[in-house]
Phi, psi and omega in degrees: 000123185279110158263326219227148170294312176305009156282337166295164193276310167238150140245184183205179187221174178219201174248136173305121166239186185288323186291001166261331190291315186311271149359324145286332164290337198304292162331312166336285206260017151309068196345326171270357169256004174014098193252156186228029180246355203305316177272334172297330207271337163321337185292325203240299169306085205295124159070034163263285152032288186300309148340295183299275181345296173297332174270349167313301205286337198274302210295313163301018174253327179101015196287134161273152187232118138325098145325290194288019144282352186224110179260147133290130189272048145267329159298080202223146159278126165258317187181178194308343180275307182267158201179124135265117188287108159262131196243132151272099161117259167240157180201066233263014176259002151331298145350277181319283192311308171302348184248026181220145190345295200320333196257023188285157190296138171213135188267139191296319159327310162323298218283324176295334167325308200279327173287021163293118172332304181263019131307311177299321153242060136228036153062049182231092171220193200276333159348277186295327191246033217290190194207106195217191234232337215281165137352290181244131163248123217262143201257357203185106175226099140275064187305344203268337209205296195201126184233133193224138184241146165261170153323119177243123224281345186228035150342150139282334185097144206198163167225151193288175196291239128182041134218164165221232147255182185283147159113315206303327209246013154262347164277002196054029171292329206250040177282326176289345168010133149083337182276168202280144167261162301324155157261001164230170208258349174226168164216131182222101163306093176242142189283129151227126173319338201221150163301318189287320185293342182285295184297343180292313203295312161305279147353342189229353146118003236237028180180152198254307173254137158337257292306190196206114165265162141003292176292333186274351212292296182335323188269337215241321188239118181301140190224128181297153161304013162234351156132349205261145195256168191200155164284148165273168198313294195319346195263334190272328204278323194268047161042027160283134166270150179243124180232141170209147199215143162274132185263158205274065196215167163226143159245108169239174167252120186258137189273157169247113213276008185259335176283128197291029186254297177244021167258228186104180206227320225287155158265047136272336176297313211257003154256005173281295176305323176254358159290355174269308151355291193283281133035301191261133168281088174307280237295322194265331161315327182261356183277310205275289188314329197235003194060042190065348199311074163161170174238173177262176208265142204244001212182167177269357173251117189281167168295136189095008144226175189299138173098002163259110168279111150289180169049187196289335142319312170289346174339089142346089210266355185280345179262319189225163161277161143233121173219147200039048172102346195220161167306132146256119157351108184307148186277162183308337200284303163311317157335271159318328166292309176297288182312331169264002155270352127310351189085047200189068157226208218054034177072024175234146183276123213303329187275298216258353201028041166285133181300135032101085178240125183252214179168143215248122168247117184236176162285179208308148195275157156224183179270032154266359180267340202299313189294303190302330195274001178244325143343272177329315181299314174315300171303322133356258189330292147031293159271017184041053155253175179243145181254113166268123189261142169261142200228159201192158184273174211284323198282327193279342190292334184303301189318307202298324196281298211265333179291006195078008201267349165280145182274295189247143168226190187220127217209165185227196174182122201250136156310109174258004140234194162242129202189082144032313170287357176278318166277325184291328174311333201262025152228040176247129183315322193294317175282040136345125163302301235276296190287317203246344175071041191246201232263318244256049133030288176288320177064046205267153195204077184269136149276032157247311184308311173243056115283306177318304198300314193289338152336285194291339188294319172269349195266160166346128155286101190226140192322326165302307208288273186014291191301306194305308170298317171283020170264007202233350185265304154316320153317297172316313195293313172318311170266351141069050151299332171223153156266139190251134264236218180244134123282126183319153157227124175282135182233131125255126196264165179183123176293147193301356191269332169275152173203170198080056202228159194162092173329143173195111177254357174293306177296129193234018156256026199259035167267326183318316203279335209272169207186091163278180174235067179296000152278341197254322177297299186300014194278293186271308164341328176274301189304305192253046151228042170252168193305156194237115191255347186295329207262287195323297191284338165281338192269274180353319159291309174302321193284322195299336190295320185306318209256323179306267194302004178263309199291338167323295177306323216264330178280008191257317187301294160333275167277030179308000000 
């Protein structure tokens, strides 16, 4: 009886060819694999669309379809190694995409194997049981408790690196230089239900790696009279590292440019919009909510990637000062200057003298949401506007977002490459959600901005595409579609037994490189667990004190 894939008696393996990469793409556009890249990549990709279409057509007949019998024509096998891709025109973040899941090698075997009815209702599918090429391979997928990849025993095999960037081979990134990848033979990712149980288990050596909740930030990290982090004594005597990196994400609150209150071109729509800007304090939002972890945001483009101006050149000049070396906030006082060069002011509307109430839609709240939503109201109240916040379950607020029906939300963006074009996109009129149903939220929509964006999308990273960005970022600033917000800084800890440790958040292959010292872990597992014997040996004593003068009396009574 098959419950499990390890119930079969064999398995096999093969050599990866070009004709699997070719097979996934084929796939993209399957109706039953609700690829959710399908339509960007239709755009770009000559003749998947038409493709998509024909397999649309075949599943409503109820017909089954042989992939590697219906080619795209854009698509061609030159031989077993090679495979070509043809774009209509240039599209050079293509790359990028081709190096992210959607686009993983899948053997046509794989996928047919997995569509048996009854594999499928036990759930035993490529979902689950998934089938790749990689370092590790995974033996154990629990999402409830636990999930672990092994060594995988038919690698083609890789050697660590043997250059680097400056700085790498004075950290000891390059001692491993030239040795076979991976160097470890298991790996095991566990769920615990509770935070405190986690960080006890890490603390006692019994985890290798980190994260810093909330709760823990106080024990593990120091923060200087300047602002600057650190370990605490206790995180240095147990030889722990602190690695920290700002991640290639944004979090913002997006205005809907389409509501006649706060969206609009005018200026009054666009000093309404930057007194609010101003108004919420990021600095003090990342003080309370993140434990400083992170900066605010000067732009829709993060550090670490092409098109982010640091230092006083990157400024928000609609937002920010620069002083004694750093961005200062604008004062609450410009503020308020805006909002009455807006028509509202003290937070009224200068013709009906009615107060100014806006509204915020978010999903449903829980009570860890309660302290940020009230916060938020305060920076309101600020300008004496009133913030009503509306809560909703998660599917209709998605709706009330893509119909337009919000006024003010609050949204992220995690990078799925790295590329510039990647953020800016998410204010290019053609992704307009309401109309066009793409990323752009705010549905924020300048004819400068994207003649620039469309320029700017193919091209090279070069001092022009540079030029190009701050003008479409300065616009953006100008008209203020979102207040912008933060970017996270990732804080990790890792016990002194790892190495080969280097941030990368971009990257989802960096366990091959990674390299314990399992001597030195079980070393120290002992060393700070060993039994605590003292409560034992005092209770013991006490007890013996209790038993001792009863057993005197009782031999005195006794041969009296």
């Amino acid at each position: 009886d098959i419950e499990d894939i390890a119930d079969f008696a064999e398995t096999a393996s093969r050599e990866l060819t070009a004709a699997d990469f070719v097979y996934q793409i084929k796939r993209l556009a399957h109706p039953e694999v609700h690829s959710p890249i399908l339509g960007l990549m239709a755009e770009h990709i000559v003749g998947l669309r038409d493709y998509a279409e024909q397999l649309r057509e075949i599943s409503l007949a109820n017909q089954q379809v042989d992939l590697r019998k219906k080619d795209i024509s854009g698509v061609k096998l030159i031989d077993t190694h090679h495979y070509q891709i043809t774009v209509y025109g240039k599209y050079p973040q293509l790359l990028y995409w081709l190096a992210m899941p959607f686009f993983s090698p899948i053997p046509w075997e794989a996928d047919i194997f997995y569509q048996q009815k009854g594999l499928i209702e036990k759930n035993v599918t490529l979902d689950w049981y998934p089938v790749g090429t990689g370092p590790f391979y995974m033996t154990e997928n629990d999402p409830n408790s636990r999930i672990v990849l092994s060594k995988n025993p038919h690698f083609h095999g890789e050697l660590y690196p043997s250059e680097g960037e400056e700085g790498d081979r004075e950290k000891g990134l390059l001692l491993d230089a030239g040795k076979s990848l991976p160097f470890l033979d298991k790996i095991v990712f566990s769920l615990e239900k509770e935070n405190t149980s986690y960080w006890g288990k890490f603390m006692q050596g019994y985890y290798d790696v980190s994260g810093i909740s909330s709760d823990s930030f106080d024990q593990a990290i120091k923060v200087s009279s300047v602002g600057q982090f650190g370990l605490s004594d206790a995180m240095i005597d147990k030889g722990i590292q602190l690695k920290t990196a700002i991640g290639t994400s944004t979090f913002y609150t997006g205005f809907n440019m389409l509501d006649p209150i706060i969206g609009g071109y005018t200026d009054r729509a666009k000093k309404l919009r930057q007194a609010l800007s101003i108004a919420i304090d990021q600095e003090e939002y990342i003080s309370i909510f993140a434990n400083g972890r992170g900066i605010p945001a000067q732009g829709p483009v993060p550090p670490g990637l092409f098109g982010y101006v640091d230092g006083q050149e990157g400024i928000n000049l609609f937002n920010y000062t620069w002083q004694d070396n750093e961005p200062m906030r604008l004062s609450i006082t410009k503020a308020k200057q805006l909002l009455k060069e807006a028509g509202y002011p003290n937070g009224r509307d200068q013709k009906t003298g009615k107060p100014l109430v806006l509204y915020l839609d978010v999903a449903a709240t829980g009570p860890d949401s309660k302290a940020p939503l009230d916060w938020l109201r305060k920076q309101f109240r600020k300008l004496e506007i009133q913030l009503v916040i509306r809560s909703t379950d998660y599917n209709r607020f998605r709706d009330k977002i893509r119909r337009g029906q919000a006024q003010i939300y609050q949204w992220g963006w995690n990078a799925d490459y790295p590329d510039p074009e990647n953020f800016l996109s998410l204010l290019y009129g053609l992704n307009g959600k309401v109309q066009y149903g793409g990323e752009n939220a705010s549905n924020y929509h300048n004819q400068e901005f994207d003649t620039l964006f469309d320029k700017m999308r193919t091209m090279p990273n070069t001092p022009e595409r540079l030029d190009i960005i701050k003008k479409m970022v300065n616009i953006a600033r100008e008209d203020a579609p979102w207040i912008w917000g933060f970017h996270p800084k990732e804080f990790a800890l890792y016990h002194a037994w790892n190495h080969n440790i280097k941030p990368n958040l971009m990257a989802n292959n960096t366990l091959k490189y990674r390299r314990i010292d399992t001597d030195l872990r079980e070393k120290l597992q002992q060393q700070w667990n060993q039994p605590i014997l003292w409560p034992l040996i005092v209770t013991f004593f006490v007890m013996l004190l209790m038993v001792v003068p009863a057993l005197i009396k009782y031999r005195q009574k006794k041969y009296r």
